[in-house]
Chimera marker file (.cmm) of the C-alpha trace (Angstrom):
<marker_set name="trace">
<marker id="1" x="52.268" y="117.460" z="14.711" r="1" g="1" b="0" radius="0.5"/>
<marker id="2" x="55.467" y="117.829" z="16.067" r="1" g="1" b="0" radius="0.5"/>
<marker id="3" x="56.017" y="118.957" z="19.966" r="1" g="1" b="0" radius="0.5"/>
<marker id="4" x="60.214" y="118.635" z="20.424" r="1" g="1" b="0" radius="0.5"/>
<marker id="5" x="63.187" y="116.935" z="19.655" r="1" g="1" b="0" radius="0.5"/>
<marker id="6" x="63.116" y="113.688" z="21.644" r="1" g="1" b="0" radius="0.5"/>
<marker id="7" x="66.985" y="112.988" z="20.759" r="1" g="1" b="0" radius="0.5"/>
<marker id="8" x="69.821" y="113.567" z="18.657" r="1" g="1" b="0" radius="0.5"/>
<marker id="9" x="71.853" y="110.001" z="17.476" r="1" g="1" b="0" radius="0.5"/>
<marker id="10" x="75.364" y="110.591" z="16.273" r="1" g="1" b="0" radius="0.5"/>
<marker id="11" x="77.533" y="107.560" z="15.141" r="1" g="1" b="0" radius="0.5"/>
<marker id="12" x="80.430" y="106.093" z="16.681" r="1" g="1" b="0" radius="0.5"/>
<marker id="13" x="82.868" y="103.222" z="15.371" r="1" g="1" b="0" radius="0.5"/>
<marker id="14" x="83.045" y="100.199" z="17.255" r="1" g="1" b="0" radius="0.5"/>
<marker id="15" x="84.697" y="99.727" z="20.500" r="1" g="1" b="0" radius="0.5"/>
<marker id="16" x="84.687" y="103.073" z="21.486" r="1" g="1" b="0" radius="0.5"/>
<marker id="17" x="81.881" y="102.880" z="24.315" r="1" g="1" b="0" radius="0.5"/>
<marker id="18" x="84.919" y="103.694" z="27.008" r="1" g="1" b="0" radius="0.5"/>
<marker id="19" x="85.819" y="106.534" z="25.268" r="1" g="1" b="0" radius="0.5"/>
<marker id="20" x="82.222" y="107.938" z="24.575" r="1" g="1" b="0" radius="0.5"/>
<marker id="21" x="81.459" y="107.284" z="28.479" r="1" g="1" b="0" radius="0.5"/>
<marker id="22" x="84.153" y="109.174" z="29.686" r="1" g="1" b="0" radius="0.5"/>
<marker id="23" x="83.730" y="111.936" z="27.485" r="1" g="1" b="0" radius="0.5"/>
<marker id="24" x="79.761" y="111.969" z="27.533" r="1" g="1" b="0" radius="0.5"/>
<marker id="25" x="79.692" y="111.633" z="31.002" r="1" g="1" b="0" radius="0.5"/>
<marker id="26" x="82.934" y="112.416" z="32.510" r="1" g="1" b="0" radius="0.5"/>
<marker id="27" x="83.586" y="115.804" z="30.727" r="1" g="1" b="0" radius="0.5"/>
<marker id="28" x="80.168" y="117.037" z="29.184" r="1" g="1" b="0" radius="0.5"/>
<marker id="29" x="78.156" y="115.985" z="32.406" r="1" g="1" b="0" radius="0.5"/>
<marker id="30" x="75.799" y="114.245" z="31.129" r="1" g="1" b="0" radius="0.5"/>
<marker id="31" x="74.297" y="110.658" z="32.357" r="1" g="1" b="0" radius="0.5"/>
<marker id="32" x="74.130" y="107.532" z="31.033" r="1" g="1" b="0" radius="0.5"/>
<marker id="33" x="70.789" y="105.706" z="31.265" r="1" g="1" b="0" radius="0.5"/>
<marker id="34" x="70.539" y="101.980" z="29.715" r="1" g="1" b="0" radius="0.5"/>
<marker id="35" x="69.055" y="101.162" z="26.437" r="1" g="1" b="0" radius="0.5"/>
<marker id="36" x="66.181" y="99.174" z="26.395" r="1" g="1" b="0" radius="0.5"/>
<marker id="37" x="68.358" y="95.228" z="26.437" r="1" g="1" b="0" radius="0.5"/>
<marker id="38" x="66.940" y="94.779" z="22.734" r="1" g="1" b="0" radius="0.5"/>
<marker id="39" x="68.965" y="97.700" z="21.604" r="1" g="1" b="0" radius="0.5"/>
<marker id="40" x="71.288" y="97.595" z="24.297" r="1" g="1" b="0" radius="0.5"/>
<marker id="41" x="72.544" y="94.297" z="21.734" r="1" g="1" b="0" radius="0.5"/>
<marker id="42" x="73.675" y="96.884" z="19.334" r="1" g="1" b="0" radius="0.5"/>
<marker id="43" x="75.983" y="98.064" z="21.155" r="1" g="1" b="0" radius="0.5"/>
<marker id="44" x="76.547" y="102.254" z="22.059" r="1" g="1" b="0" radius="0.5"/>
<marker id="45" x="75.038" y="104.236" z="24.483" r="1" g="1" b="0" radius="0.5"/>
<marker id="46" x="72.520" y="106.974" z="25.465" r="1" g="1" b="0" radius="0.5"/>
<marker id="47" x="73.019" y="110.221" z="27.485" r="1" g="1" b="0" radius="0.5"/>
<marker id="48" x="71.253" y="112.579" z="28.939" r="1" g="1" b="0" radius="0.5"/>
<marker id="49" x="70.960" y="115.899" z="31.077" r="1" g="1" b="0" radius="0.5"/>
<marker id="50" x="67.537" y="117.198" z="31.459" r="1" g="1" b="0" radius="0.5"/>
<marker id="51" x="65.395" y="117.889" z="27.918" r="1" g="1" b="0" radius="0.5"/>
<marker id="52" x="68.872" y="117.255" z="26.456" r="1" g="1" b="0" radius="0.5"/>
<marker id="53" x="69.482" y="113.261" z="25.046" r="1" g="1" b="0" radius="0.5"/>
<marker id="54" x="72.195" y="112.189" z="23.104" r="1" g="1" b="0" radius="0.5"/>
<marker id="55" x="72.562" y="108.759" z="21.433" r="1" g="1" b="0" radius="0.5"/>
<marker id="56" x="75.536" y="106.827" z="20.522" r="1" g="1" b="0" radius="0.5"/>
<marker id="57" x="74.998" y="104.521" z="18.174" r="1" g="1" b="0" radius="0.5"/>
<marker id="58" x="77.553" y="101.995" z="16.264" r="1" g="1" b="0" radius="0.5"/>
<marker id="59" x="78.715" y="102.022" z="12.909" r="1" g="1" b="0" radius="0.5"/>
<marker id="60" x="81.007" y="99.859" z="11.281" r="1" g="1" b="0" radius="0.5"/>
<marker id="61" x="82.012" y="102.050" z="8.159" r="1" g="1" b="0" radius="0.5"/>
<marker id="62" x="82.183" y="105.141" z="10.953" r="1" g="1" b="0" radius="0.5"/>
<marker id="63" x="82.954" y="108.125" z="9.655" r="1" g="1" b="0" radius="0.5"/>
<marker id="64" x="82.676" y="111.002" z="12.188" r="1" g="1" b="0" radius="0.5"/>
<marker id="65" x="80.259" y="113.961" z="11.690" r="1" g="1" b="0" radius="0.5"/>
<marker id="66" x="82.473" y="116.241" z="10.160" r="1" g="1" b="0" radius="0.5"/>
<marker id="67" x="79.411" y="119.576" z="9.225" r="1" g="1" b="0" radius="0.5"/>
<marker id="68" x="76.086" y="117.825" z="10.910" r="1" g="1" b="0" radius="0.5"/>
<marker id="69" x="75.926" y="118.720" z="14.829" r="1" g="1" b="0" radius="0.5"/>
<marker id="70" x="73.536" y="118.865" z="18.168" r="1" g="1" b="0" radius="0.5"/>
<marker id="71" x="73.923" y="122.486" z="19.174" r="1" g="1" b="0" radius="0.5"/>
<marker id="72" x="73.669" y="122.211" z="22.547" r="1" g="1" b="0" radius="0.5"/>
<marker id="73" x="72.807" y="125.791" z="24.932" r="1" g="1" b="0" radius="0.5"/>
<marker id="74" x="74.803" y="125.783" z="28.184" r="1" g="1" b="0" radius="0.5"/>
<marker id="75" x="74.984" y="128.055" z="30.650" r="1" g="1" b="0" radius="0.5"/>
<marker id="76" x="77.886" y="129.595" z="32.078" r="1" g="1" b="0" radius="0.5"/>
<marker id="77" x="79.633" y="129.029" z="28.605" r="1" g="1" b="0" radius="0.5"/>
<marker id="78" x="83.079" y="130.085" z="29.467" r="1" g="1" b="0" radius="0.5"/>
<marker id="79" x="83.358" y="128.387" z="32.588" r="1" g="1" b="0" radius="0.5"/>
<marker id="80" x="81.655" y="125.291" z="30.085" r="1" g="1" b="0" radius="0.5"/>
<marker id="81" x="84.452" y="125.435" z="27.814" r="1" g="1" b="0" radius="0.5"/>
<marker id="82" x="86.998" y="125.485" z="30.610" r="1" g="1" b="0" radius="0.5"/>
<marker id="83" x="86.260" y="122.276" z="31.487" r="1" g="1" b="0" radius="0.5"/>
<marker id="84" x="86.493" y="120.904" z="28.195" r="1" g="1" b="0" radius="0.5"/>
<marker id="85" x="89.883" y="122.561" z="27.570" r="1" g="1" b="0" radius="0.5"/>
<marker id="86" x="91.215" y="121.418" z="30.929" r="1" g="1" b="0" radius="0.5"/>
<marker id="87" x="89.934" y="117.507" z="29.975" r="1" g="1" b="0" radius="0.5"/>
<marker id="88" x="91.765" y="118.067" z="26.565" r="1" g="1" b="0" radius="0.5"/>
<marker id="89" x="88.509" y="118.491" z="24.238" r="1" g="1" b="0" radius="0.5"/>
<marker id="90" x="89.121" y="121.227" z="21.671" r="1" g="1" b="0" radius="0.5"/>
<marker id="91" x="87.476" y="124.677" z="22.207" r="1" g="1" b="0" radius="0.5"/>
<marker id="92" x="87.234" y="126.407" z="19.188" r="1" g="1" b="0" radius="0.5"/>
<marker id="93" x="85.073" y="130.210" z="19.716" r="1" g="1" b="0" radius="0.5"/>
<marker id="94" x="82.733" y="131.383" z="17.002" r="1" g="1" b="0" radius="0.5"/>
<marker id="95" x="81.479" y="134.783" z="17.233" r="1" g="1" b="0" radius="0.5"/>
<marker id="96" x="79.390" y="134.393" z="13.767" r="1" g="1" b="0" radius="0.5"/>
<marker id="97" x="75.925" y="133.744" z="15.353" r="1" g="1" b="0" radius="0.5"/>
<marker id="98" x="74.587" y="137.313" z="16.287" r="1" g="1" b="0" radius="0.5"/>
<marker id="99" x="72.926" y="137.185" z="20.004" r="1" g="1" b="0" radius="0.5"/>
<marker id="100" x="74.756" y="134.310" z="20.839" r="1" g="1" b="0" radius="0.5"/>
<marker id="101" x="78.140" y="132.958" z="22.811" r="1" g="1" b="0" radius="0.5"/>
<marker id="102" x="79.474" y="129.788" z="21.190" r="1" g="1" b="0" radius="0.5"/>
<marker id="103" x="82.051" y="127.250" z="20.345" r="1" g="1" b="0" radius="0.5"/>
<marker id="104" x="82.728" y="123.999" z="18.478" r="1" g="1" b="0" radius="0.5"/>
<marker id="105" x="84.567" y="120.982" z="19.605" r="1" g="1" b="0" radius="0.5"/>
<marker id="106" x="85.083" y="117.119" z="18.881" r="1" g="1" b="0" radius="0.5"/>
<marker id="107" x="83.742" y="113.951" z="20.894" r="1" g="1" b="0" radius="0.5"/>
<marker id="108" x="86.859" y="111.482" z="21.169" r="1" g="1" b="0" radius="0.5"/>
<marker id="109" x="85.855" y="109.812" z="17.974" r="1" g="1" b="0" radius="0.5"/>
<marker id="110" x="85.760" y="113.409" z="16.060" r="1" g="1" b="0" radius="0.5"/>
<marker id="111" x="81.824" y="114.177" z="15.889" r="1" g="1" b="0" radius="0.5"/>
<marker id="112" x="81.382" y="118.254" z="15.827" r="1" g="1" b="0" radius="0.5"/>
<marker id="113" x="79.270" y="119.363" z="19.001" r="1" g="1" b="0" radius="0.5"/>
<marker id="114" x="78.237" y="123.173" z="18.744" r="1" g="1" b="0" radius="0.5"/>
<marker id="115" x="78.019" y="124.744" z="21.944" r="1" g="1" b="0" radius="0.5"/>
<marker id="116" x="75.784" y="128.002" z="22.491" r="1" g="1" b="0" radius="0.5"/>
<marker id="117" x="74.403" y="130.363" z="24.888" r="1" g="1" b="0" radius="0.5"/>
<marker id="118" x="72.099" y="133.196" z="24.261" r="1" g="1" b="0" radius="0.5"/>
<marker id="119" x="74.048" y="137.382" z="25.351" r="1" g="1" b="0" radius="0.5"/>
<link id1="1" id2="2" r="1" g="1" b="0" radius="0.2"/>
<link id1="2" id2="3" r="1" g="1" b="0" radius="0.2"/>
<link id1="3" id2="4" r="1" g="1" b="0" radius="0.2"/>
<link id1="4" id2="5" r="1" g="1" b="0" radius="0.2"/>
<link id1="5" id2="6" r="1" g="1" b="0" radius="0.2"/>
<link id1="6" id2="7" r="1" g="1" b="0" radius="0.2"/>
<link id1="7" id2="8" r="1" g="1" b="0" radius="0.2"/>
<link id1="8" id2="9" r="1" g="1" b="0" radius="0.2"/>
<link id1="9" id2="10" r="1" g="1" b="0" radius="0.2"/>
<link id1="10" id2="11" r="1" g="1" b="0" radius="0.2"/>
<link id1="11" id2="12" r="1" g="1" b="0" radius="0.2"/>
<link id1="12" id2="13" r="1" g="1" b="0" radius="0.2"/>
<link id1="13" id2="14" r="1" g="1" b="0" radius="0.2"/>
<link id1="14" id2="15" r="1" g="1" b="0" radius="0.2"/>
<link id1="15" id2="16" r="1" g="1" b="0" radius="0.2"/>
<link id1="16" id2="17" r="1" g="1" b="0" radius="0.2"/>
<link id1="17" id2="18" r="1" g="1" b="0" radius="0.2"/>
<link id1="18" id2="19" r="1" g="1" b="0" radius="0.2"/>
<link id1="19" id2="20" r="1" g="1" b="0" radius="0.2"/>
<link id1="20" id2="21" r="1" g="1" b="0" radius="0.2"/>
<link id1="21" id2="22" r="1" g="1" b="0" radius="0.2"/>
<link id1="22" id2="23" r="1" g="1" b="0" radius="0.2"/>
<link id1="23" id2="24" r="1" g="1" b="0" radius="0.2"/>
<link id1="24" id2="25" r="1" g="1" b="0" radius="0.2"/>
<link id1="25" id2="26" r="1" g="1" b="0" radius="0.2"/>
<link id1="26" id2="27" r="1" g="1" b="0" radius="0.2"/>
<link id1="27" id2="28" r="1" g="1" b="0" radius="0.2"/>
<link id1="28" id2="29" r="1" g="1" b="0" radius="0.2"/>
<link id1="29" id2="30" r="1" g="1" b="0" radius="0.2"/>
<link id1="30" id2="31" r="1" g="1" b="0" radius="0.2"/>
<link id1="31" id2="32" r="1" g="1" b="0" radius="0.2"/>
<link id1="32" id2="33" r="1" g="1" b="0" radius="0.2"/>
<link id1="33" id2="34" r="1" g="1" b="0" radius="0.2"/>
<link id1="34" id2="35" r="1" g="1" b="0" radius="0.2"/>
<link id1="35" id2="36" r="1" g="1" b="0" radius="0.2"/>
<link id1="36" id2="37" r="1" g="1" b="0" radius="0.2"/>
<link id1="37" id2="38" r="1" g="1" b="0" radius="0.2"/>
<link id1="38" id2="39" r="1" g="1" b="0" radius="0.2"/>
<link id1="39" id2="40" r="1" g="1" b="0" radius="0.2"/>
<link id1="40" id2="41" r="1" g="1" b="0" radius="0.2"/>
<link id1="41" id2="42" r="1" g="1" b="0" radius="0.2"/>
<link id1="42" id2="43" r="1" g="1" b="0" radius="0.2"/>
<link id1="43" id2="44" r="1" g="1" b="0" radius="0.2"/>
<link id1="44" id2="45" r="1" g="1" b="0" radius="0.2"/>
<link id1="45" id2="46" r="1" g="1" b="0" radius="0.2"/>
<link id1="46" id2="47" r="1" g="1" b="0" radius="0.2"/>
<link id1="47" id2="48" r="1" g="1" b="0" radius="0.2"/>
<link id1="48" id2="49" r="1" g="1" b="0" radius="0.2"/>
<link id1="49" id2="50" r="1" g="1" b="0" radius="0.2"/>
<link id1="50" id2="51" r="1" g="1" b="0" radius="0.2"/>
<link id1="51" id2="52" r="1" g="1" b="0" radius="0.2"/>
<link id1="52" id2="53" r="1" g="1" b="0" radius="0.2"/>
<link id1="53" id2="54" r="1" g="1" b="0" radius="0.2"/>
<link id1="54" id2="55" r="1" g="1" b="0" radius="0.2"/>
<link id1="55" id2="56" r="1" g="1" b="0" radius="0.2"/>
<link id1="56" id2="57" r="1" g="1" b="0" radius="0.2"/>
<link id1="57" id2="58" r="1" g="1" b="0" radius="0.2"/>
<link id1="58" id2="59" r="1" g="1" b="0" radius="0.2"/>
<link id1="59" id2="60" r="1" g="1" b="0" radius="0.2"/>
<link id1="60" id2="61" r="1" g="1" b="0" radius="0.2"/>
<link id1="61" id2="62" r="1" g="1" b="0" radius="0.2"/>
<link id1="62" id2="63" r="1" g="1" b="0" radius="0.2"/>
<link id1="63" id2="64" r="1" g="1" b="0" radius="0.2"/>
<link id1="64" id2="65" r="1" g="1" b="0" radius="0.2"/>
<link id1="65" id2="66" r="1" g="1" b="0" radius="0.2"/>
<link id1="66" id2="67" r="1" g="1" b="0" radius="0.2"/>
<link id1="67" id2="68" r="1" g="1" b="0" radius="0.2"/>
<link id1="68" id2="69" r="1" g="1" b="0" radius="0.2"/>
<link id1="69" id2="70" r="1" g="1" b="0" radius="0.2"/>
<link id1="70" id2="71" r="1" g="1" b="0" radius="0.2"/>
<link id1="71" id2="72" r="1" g="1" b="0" radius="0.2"/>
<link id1="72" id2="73" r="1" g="1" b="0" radius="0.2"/>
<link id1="73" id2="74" r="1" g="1" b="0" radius="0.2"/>
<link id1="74" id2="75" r="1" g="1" b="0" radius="0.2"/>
<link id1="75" id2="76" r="1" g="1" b="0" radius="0.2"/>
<link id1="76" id2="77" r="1" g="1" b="0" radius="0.2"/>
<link id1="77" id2="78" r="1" g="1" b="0" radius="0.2"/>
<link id1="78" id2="79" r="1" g="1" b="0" radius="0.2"/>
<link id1="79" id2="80" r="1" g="1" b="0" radius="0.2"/>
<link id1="80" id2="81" r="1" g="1" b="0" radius="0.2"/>
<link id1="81" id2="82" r="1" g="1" b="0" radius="0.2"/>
<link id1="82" id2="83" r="1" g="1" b="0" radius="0.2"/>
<link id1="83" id2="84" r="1" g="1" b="0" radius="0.2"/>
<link id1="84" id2="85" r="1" g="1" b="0" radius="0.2"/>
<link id1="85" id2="86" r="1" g="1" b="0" radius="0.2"/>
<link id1="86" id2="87" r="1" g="1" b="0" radius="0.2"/>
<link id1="87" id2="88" r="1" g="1" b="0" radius="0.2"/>
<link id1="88" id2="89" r="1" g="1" b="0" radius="0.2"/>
<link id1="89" id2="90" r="1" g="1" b="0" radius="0.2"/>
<link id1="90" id2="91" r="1" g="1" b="0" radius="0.2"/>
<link id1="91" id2="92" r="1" g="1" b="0" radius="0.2"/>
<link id1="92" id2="93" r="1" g="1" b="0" radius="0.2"/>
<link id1="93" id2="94" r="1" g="1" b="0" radius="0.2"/>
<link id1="94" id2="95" r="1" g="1" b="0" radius="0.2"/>
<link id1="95" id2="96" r="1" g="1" b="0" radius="0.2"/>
<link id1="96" id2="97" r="1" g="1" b="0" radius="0.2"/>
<link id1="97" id2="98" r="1" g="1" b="0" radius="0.2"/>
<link id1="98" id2="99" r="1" g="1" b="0" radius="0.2"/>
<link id1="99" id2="100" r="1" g="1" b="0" radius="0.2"/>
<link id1="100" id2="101" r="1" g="1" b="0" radius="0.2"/>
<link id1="101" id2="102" r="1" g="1" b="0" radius="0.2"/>
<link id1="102" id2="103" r="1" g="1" b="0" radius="0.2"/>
<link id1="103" id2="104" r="1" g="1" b="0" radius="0.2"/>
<link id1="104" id2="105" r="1" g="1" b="0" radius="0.2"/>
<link id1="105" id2="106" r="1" g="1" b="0" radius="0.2"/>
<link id1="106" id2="107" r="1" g="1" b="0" radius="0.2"/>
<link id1="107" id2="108" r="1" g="1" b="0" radius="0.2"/>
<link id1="108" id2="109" r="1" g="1" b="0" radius="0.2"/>
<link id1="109" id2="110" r="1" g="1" b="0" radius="0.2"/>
<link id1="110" id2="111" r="1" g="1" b="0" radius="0.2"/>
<link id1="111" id2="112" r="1" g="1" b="0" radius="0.2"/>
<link id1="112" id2="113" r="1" g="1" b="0" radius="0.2"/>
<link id1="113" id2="114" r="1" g="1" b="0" radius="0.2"/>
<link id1="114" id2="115" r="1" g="1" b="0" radius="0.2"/>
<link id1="115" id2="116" r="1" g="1" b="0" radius="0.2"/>
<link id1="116" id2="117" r="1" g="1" b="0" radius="0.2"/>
<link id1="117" id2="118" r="1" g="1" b="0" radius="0.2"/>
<link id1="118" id2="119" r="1" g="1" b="0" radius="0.2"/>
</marker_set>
């Protein structure tokens, strides 16, 4: 039976682990923890903030997540989305999810990130 969501992968092209760490990290807040050194061979990398992990894993034919997306809740959304605006992510509001606060924006390789918090 299913319990929760242990993580969410999204791809990333290679070369691009800088990028990824300072947006991951540096920006969203989140911390990176190692991969186990068997996967760690693969290359990418693995976040995390809580319940919340994100994996970054490589693809050669990349091609960045342009309608799939985490949805991640936040709190403090506006203040959230400051800090992405003021790091140069884009912050674009949606107001179509009733009972909710949200916005979209783009990883430095282009993957769509939802951001939401419950009114």
């Amino acid at each position: 039976m299913l319990v929760a969501v242990d993580h969410v992968q999204l791809a990333a092209p290679p070369g691009s682990q800088d990028a990824l760490r300072s947006y991951y990290a540096g920006v969203l807040g989140l911390t990176e923890v190692p991969k186990p050194p068997v996967l760690a061979a693969r290359g990418g990398c693995w976040f995390e903030a809580g319940p919340v992990r994100l994996h970054l894993g490589v693809e050669d034919d990349f091609r960045p997540a342009e309608k799939a997306h985490p949805g991640l809740e936040v709190r403090d959304i506006e203040v959230y989305a400051a800090r992405l605006a003021v790091h140069g992510a884009p912050v674009t509001w949606d107001d179509n999810l009733p009972g909710h606060l949200r916005f979209y924006s783009r990883d430095p390789v282009g993957n769509r990130l939802e951001f939401l918090q419950p009114r």
